[in-house]
C-alpha positions as a Markdown table, in Angstrom:
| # | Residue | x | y | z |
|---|---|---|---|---|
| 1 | Unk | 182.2 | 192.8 | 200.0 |
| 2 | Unk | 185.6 | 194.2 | 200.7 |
| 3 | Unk | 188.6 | 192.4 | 199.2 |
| 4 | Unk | 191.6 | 195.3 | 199.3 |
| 5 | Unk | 195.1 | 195.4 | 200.0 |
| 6 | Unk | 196.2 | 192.0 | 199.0 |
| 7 | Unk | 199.5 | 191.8 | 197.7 |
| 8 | Unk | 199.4 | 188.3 | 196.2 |
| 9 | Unk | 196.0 | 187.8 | 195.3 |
| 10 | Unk | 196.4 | 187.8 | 191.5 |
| 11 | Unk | 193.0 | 187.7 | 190.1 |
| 12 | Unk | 189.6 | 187.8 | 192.1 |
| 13 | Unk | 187.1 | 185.0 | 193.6 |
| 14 | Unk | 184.5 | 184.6 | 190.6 |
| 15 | Unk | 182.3 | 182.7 | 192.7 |
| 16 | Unk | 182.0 | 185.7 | 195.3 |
| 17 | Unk | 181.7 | 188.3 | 192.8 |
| 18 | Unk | 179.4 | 186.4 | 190.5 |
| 19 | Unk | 177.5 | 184.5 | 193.1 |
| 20 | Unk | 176.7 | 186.6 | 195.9 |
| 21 | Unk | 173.0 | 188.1 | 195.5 |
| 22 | Unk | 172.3 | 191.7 | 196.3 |
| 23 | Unk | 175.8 | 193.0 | 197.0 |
| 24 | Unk | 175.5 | 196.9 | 197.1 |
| 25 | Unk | 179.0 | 198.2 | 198.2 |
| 26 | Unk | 182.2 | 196.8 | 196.7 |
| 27 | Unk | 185.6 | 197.9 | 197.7 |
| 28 | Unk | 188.7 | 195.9 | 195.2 |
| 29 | Unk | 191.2 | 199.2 | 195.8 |
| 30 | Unk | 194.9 | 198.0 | 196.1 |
| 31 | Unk | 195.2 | 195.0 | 195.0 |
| 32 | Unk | 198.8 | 195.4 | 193.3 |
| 33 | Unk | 199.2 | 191.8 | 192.0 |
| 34 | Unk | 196.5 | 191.3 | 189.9 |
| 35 | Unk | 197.3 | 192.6 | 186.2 |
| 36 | Unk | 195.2 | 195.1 | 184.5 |
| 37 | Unk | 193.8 | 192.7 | 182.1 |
| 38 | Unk | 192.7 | 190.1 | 184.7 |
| 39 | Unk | 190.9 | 193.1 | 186.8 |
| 40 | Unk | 188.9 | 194.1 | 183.8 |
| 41 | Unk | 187.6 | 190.0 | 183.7 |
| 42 | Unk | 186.6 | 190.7 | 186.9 |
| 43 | Unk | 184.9 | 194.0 | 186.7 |
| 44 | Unk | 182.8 | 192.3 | 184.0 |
| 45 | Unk | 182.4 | 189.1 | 185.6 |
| 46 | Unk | 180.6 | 191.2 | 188.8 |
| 47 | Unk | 179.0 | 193.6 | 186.5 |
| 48 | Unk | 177.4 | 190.3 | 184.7 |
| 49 | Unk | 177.0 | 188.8 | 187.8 |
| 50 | Unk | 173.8 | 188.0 | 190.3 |
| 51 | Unk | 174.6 | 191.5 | 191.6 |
| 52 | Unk | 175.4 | 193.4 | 188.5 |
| 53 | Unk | 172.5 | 195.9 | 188.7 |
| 54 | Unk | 172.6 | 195.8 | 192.4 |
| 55 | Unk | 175.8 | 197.3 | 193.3 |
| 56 | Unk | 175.8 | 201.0 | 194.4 |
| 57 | Unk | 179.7 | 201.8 | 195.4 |
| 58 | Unk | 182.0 | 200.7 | 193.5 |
| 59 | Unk | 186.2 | 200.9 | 194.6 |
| 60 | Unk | 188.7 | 200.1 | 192.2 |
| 61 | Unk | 191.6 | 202.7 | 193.2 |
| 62 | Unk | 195.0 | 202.4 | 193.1 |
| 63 | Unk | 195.1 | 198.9 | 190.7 |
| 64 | Unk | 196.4 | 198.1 | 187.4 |
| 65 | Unk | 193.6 | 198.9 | 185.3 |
| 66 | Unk | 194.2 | 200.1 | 181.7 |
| 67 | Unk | 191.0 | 200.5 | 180.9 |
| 68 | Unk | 187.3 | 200.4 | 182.0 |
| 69 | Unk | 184.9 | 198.0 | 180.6 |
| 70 | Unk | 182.7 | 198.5 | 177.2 |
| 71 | Unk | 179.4 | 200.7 | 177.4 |
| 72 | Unk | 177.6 | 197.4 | 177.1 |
| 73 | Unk | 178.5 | 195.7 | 179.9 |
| 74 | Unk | 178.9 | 199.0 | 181.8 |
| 75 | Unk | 175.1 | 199.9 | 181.5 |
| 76 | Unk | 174.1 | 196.4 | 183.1 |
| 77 | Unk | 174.9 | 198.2 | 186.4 |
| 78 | Unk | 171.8 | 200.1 | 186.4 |
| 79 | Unk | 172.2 | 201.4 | 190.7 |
| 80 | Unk | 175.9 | 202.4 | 190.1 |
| 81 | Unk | 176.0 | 205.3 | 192.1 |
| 82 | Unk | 179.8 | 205.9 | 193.3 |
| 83 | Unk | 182.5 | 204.9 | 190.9 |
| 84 | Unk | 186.2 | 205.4 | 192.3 |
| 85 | Unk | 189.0 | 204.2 | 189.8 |
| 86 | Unk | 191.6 | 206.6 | 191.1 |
| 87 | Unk | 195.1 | 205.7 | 190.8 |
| 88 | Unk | 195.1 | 203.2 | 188.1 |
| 89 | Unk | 196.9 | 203.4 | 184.8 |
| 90 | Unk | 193.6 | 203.9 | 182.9 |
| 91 | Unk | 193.9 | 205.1 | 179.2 |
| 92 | Unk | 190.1 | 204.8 | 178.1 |
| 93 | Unk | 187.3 | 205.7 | 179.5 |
| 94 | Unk | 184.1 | 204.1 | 178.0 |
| 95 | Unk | 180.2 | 205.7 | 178.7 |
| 96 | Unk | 177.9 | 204.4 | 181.2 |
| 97 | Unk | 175.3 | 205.7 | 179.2 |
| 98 | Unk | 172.9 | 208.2 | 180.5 |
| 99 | Unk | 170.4 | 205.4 | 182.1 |
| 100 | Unk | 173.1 | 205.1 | 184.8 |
| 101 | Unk | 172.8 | 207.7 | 187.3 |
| 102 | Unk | 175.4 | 207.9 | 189.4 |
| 103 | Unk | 176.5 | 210.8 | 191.8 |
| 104 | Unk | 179.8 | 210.3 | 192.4 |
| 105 | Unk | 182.9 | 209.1 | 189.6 |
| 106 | Unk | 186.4 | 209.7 | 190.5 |
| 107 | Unk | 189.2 | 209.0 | 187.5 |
| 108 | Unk | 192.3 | 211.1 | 189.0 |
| 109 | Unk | 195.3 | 210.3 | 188.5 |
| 110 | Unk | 195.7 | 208.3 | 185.4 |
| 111 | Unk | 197.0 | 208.2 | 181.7 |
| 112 | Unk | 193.4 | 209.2 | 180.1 |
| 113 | Unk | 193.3 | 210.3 | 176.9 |
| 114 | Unk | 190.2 | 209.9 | 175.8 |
| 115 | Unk | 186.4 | 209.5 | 178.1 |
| 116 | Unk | 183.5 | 208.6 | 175.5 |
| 117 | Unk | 180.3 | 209.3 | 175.7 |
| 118 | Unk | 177.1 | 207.2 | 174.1 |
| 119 | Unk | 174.1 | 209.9 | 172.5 |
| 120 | Unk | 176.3 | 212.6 | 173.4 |
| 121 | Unk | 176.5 | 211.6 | 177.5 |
| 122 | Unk | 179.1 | 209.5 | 179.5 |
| 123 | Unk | 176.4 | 208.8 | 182.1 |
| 124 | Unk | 173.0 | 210.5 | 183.6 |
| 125 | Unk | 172.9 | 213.9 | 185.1 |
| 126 | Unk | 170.0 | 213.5 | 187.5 |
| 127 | Unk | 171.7 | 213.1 | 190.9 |
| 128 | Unk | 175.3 | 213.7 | 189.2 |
| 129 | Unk | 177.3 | 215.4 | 192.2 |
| 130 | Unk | 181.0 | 215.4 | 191.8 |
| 131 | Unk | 182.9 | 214.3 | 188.5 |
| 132 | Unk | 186.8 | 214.5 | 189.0 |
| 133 | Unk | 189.4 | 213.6 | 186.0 |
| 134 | Unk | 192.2 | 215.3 | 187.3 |
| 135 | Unk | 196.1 | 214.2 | 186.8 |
| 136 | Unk | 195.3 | 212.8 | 183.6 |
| 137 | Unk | 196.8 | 213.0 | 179.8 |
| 138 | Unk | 193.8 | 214.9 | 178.1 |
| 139 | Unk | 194.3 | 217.4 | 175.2 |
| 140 | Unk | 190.7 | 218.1 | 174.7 |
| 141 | Unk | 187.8 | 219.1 | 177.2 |
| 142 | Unk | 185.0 | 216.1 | 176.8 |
| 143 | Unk | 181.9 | 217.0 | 175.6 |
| 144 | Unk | 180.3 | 214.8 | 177.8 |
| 145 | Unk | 177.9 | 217.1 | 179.9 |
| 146 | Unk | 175.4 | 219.7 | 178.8 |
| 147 | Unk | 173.9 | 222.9 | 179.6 |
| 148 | Unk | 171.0 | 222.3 | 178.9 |
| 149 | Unk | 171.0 | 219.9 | 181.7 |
| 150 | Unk | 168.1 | 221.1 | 184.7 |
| 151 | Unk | 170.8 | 219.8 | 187.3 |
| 152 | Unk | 173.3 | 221.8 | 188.5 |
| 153 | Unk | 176.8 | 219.6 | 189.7 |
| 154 | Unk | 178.6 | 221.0 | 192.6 |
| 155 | Unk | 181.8 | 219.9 | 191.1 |
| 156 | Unk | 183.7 | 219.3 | 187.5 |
| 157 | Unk | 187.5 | 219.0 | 188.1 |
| 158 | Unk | 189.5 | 218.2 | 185.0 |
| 159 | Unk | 192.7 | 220.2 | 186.9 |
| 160 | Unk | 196.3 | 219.1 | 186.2 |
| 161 | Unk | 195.7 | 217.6 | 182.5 |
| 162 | Unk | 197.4 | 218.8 | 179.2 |
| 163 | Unk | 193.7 | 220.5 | 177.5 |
| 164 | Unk | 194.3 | 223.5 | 174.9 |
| 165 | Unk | 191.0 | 223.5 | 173.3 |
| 166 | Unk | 187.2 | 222.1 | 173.5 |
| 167 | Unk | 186.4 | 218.9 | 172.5 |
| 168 | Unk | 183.9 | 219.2 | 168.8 |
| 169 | Unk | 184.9 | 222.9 | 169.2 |
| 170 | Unk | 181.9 | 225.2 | 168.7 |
| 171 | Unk | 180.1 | 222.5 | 169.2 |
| 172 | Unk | 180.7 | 222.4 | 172.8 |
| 173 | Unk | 177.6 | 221.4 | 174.8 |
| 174 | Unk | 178.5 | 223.4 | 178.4 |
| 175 | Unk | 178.0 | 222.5 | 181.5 |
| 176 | Unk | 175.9 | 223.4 | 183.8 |
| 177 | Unk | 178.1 | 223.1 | 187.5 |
| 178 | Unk | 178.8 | 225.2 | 190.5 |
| 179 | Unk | 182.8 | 225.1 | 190.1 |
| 180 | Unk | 184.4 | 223.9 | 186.8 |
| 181 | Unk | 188.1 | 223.0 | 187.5 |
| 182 | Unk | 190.7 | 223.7 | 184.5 |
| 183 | Unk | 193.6 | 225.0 | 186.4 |
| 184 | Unk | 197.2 | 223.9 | 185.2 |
| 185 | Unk | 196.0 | 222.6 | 181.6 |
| 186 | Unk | 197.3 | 224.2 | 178.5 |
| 187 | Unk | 194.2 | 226.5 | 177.2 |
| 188 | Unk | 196.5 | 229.8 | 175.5 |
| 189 | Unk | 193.2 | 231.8 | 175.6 |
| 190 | Unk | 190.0 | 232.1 | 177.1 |
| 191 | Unk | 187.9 | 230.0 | 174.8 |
| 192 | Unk | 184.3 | 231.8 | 174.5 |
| 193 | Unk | 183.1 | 228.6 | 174.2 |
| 194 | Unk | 183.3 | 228.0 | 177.7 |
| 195 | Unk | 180.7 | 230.5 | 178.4 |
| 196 | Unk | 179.3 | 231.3 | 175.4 |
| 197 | Unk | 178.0 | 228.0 | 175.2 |
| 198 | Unk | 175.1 | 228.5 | 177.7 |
| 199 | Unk | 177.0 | 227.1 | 181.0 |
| 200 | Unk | 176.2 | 227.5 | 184.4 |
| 201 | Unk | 179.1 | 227.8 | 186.0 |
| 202 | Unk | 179.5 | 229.8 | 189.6 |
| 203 | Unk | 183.6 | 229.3 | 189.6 |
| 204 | Unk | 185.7 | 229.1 | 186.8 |
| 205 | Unk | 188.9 | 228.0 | 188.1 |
| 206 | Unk | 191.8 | 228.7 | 185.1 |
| 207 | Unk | 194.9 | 229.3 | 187.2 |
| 208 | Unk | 198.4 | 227.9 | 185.7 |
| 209 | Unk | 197.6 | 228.0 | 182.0 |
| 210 | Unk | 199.5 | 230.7 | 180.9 |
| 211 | Unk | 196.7 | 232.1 | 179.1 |
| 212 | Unk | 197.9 | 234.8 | 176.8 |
| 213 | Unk | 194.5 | 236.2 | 175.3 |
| 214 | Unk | 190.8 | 236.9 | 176.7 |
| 215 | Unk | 188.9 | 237.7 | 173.2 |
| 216 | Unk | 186.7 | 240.7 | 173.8 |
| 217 | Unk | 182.7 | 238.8 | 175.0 |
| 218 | Unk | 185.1 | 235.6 | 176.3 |
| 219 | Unk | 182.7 | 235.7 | 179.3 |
| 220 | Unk | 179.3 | 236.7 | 177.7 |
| 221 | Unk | 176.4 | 233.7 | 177.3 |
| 222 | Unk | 172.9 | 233.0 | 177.9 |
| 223 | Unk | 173.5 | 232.3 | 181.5 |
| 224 | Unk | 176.8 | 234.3 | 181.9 |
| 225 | Unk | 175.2 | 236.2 | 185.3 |
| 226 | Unk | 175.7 | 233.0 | 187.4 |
| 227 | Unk | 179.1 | 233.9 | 187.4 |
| 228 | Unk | 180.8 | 234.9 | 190.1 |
Protein backbone atom coordinates (compact mmCIF):
# COMPACT_ATOMS: atom_id res chain seq x y z
CA UNK A 1 0.00 0.00 0.00
CA UNK A 2 1.68 3.09 -1.13
CA UNK A 3 0.01 6.50 -0.41
CA UNK A 4 3.19 9.19 -0.76
CA UNK A 5 3.66 12.46 -2.01
CA UNK A 6 0.24 13.93 -1.61
CA UNK A 7 0.30 17.41 -0.94
CA UNK A 8 -3.38 17.90 0.16
CA UNK A 9 -4.24 14.75 1.65
CA UNK A 10 -4.53 15.84 5.34
CA UNK A 11 -4.97 12.78 7.25
CA UNK A 12 -4.95 9.07 5.93
CA UNK A 13 -7.89 6.56 4.63
CA UNK A 14 -8.69 4.58 8.05
CA UNK A 15 -10.66 2.17 6.22
CA UNK A 16 -7.49 1.17 4.03
CA UNK A 17 -5.13 1.18 6.69
CA UNK A 18 -7.39 -0.55 9.18
CA UNK A 19 -9.18 -2.72 6.82
CA UNK A 20 -7.01 -4.21 4.40
CA UNK A 21 -5.82 -7.87 5.68
CA UNK A 22 -2.23 -8.99 5.28
CA UNK A 23 -0.63 -5.68 4.14
CA UNK A 24 3.29 -6.30 4.40
CA UNK A 25 4.93 -3.20 2.84
CA UNK A 26 3.66 0.35 3.60
CA UNK A 27 5.17 3.47 2.13
CA UNK A 28 3.23 7.09 3.86
CA UNK A 29 6.74 9.22 3.13
CA UNK A 30 5.91 12.79 1.99
CA UNK A 31 2.82 13.50 2.79
CA UNK A 32 3.37 17.33 3.79
CA UNK A 33 -0.19 18.18 4.70
CA UNK A 34 -1.12 16.04 7.17
CA UNK A 35 -0.03 17.34 10.81
CA UNK A 36 2.09 15.50 13.03
CA UNK A 37 -0.55 14.77 15.48
CA UNK A 38 -3.04 13.33 12.83
CA UNK A 39 -0.06 10.97 11.36
CA UNK A 40 0.56 9.49 14.77
CA UNK A 41 -3.68 8.55 14.76
CA UNK A 42 -2.82 6.87 11.88
CA UNK A 43 0.32 5.05 12.68
CA UNK A 44 -1.70 3.64 15.49
CA UNK A 45 -4.79 3.13 13.70
CA UNK A 46 -2.60 0.67 11.13
CA UNK A 47 -0.59 -0.69 13.86
CA UNK A 48 -4.17 -1.68 15.65
CA UNK A 49 -5.46 -2.55 12.55
CA UNK A 50 -6.25 -6.14 10.56
CA UNK A 51 -2.58 -5.82 9.52
CA UNK A 52 -0.94 -4.52 12.59
CA UNK A 53 1.30 -7.62 13.14
CA UNK A 54 1.59 -8.18 9.47
CA UNK A 55 3.40 -5.37 8.15
CA UNK A 56 7.14 -5.82 7.39
CA UNK A 57 8.34 -2.22 5.85
CA UNK A 58 7.28 0.49 7.10
CA UNK A 59 7.96 4.37 5.34
CA UNK A 60 7.19 7.30 7.15
CA UNK A 61 10.02 9.82 5.96
CA UNK A 62 10.06 13.15 5.39
CA UNK A 63 6.37 13.97 7.38
CA UNK A 64 5.47 15.89 10.28
CA UNK A 65 5.85 13.49 12.94
CA UNK A 66 6.76 14.69 16.47
CA UNK A 67 6.88 11.64 17.82
CA UNK A 68 6.49 7.80 17.48
CA UNK A 69 3.79 5.95 19.00
CA UNK A 70 3.89 4.36 22.74
CA UNK A 71 5.80 0.91 23.35
CA UNK A 72 2.31 -0.57 23.73
CA UNK A 73 0.91 -0.03 20.61
CA UNK A 74 4.41 -0.24 19.00
CA UNK A 75 4.96 -3.95 20.06
CA UNK A 76 1.53 -4.99 18.34
CA UNK A 77 3.61 -4.94 15.17
CA UNK A 78 5.28 -8.15 15.85
CA UNK A 79 6.93 -8.69 11.73
CA UNK A 80 8.16 -5.02 11.74
CA UNK A 81 11.21 -5.44 10.01
CA UNK A 82 12.25 -2.01 8.28
CA UNK A 83 11.24 1.17 10.02
CA UNK A 84 12.24 4.47 8.04
CA UNK A 85 11.09 7.80 9.90
CA UNK A 86 13.78 9.94 8.34
CA UNK A 87 13.19 13.52 7.87
CA UNK A 88 10.40 14.21 10.31
CA UNK A 89 10.52 16.48 13.23
CA UNK A 90 10.57 13.61 15.74
CA UNK A 91 11.47 14.55 19.39
CA UNK A 92 10.78 11.05 21.11
CA UNK A 93 11.56 7.99 20.33
CA UNK A 94 9.57 5.21 22.28
CA UNK A 95 10.94 1.13 22.44
CA UNK A 96 9.62 -1.52 20.33
CA UNK A 97 10.55 -3.71 22.81
CA UNK A 98 12.90 -6.49 22.26
CA UNK A 99 10.05 -9.10 20.85
CA UNK A 100 10.16 -6.94 17.69
CA UNK A 101 13.01 -7.85 15.58
CA UNK A 102 13.56 -5.72 12.99
CA UNK A 103 16.75 -5.31 10.75
CA UNK A 104 16.53 -2.10 9.57
CA UNK A 105 15.42 1.51 11.57
CA UNK A 106 16.40 4.78 10.17
CA UNK A 107 15.63 8.13 12.49
CA UNK A 108 18.12 10.72 10.72
CA UNK A 109 17.59 13.82 10.52
CA UNK A 110 15.32 14.89 13.38
CA UNK A 111 15.06 16.87 16.74
CA UNK A 112 15.60 13.58 19.05
CA UNK A 113 16.46 14.04 22.32
CA UNK A 114 15.72 11.17 23.89
CA UNK A 115 15.20 7.06 22.32
CA UNK A 116 13.87 4.77 25.21
CA UNK A 117 14.30 1.52 25.75
CA UNK A 118 11.77 -1.19 27.63
CA UNK A 119 14.08 -3.95 30.00
CA UNK A 120 17.00 -2.19 28.98
CA UNK A 121 16.32 -2.66 24.82
CA UNK A 122 14.70 -0.37 22.17
CA UNK A 123 13.96 -3.45 20.10
CA UNK A 124 15.43 -7.20 19.37
CA UNK A 125 18.92 -7.76 18.24
CA UNK A 126 18.54 -11.07 16.40
CA UNK A 127 18.55 -9.95 12.75
CA UNK A 128 19.32 -6.20 13.76
CA UNK A 129 21.33 -4.92 10.68
CA UNK A 130 21.69 -1.21 10.41
CA UNK A 131 20.48 1.38 13.20
CA UNK A 132 21.04 5.05 12.02
CA UNK A 133 20.14 8.28 14.34
CA UNK A 134 22.11 10.69 12.76
CA UNK A 135 21.32 14.64 12.43
CA UNK A 136 19.60 14.55 15.61
CA UNK A 137 19.66 16.73 19.06
CA UNK A 138 21.10 13.94 21.44
CA UNK A 139 23.47 14.85 24.40
CA UNK A 140 23.82 11.30 25.67
CA UNK A 141 24.71 7.98 23.81
CA UNK A 142 21.53 5.45 24.38
CA UNK A 143 22.02 2.61 26.21
CA UNK A 144 19.92 0.79 24.12
CA UNK A 145 22.09 -2.14 22.76
CA UNK A 146 24.41 -4.51 24.50
CA UNK A 147 27.55 -6.40 24.32
CA UNK A 148 26.61 -9.05 25.47
CA UNK A 149 24.49 -9.44 22.50
CA UNK A 150 25.64 -12.87 20.22
CA UNK A 151 24.84 -10.66 17.01
CA UNK A 152 27.07 -8.51 15.61
CA UNK A 153 25.28 -5.22 13.62
CA UNK A 154 27.11 -4.07 10.59
CA UNK A 155 26.15 -0.53 11.33
CA UNK A 156 25.45 1.99 14.48
CA UNK A 157 25.49 5.60 13.14
CA UNK A 158 24.61 8.22 15.81
CA UNK A 159 26.99 10.92 13.52
CA UNK A 160 26.15 14.65 13.50
CA UNK A 161 24.32 14.81 17.03
CA UNK A 162 25.41 17.04 20.11
CA UNK A 163 26.66 13.58 22.63
CA UNK A 164 29.51 14.50 25.28
CA UNK A 165 29.07 11.52 27.45
CA UNK A 166 27.37 7.88 27.77
CA UNK A 167 24.10 7.44 28.62
CA UNK A 168 23.85 5.67 32.79
CA UNK A 169 27.61 6.36 32.54
CA UNK A 170 29.66 3.36 33.71
CA UNK A 171 26.86 1.66 33.32
CA UNK A 172 27.07 1.60 29.75
CA UNK A 173 25.98 -1.71 28.21
CA UNK A 174 28.31 -1.66 24.68
CA UNK A 175 27.65 -2.67 21.69
CA UNK A 176 28.59 -5.19 19.89
CA UNK A 177 28.72 -3.70 15.88
CA UNK A 178 31.12 -3.77 13.02
CA UNK A 179 31.29 0.26 12.61
CA UNK A 180 29.95 2.54 15.43
CA UNK A 181 29.52 6.11 14.03
CA UNK A 182 30.09 9.09 16.59
CA UNK A 183 31.83 11.57 14.32
CA UNK A 184 30.89 15.31 14.69
CA UNK A 185 29.28 14.98 18.35
CA UNK A 186 30.67 16.68 21.28
CA UNK A 187 32.63 13.75 23.40
CA UNK A 188 35.98 16.08 24.92
CA UNK A 189 37.65 12.65 25.64
CA UNK A 190 37.86 9.29 24.69
CA UNK A 191 35.34 7.77 27.13
CA UNK A 192 36.81 4.13 28.28
CA UNK A 193 33.54 3.22 28.46
CA UNK A 194 33.25 2.85 24.94
CA UNK A 195 35.55 -0.01 24.97
CA UNK A 196 36.01 -0.88 28.25
CA UNK A 197 32.62 -1.85 28.31
CA UNK A 198 33.02 -5.25 26.48
CA UNK A 199 32.10 -3.92 22.78
CA UNK A 200 32.64 -5.29 19.66
CA UNK A 201 33.39 -2.80 17.61
CA UNK A 202 35.67 -3.19 14.11
CA UNK A 203 35.55 0.89 13.42
CA UNK A 204 35.23 3.39 15.77
CA UNK A 205 34.54 6.36 13.80
CA UNK A 206 35.30 9.79 16.23
CA UNK A 207 36.31 12.33 13.72
CA UNK A 208 35.03 16.16 14.41
CA UNK A 209 34.79 16.04 18.20
CA UNK A 210 37.52 17.95 19.21
CA UNK A 211 38.60 15.43 21.60
CA UNK A 212 41.11 16.90 23.87
CA UNK A 213 42.14 13.72 26.12
CA UNK A 214 42.63 9.74 25.39
CA UNK A 215 42.95 8.50 29.32
CA UNK A 216 45.84 6.08 29.34
CA UNK A 217 43.76 2.07 28.68
CA UNK A 218 40.81 4.36 26.69
CA UNK A 219 40.97 1.48 24.20
CA UNK A 220 41.58 -1.65 26.48
CA UNK A 221 38.34 -4.21 27.14
CA UNK A 222 37.33 -7.74 27.11
CA UNK A 223 36.98 -7.72 23.40
CA UNK A 224 39.27 -4.67 22.64
CA UNK A 225 41.27 -7.06 19.74
CA UNK A 226 38.33 -6.79 17.29
CA UNK A 227 39.48 -3.51 16.76
CA UNK A 228 40.87 -2.40 13.91
Amino acid sequence: LEIYNCPKLDRLPHELITELPALQSVNFALNLNISGEQLLEDWEALAKGESGADVQILYLGFNNLKTTPEHNTLKLMKKLGLLDCTNNKIEVVHALGKDIVPSTIYFDNNRITKIEAVDGYFCGLDQMETFSCSGNLLTELPDIFTAASIYTMQSVNFSSNKISSLEHGDAWRGVNVATLNLANNHFEELTPRIIGSGSIIETLMLSANGIRTIEKGALKGKNSETLT
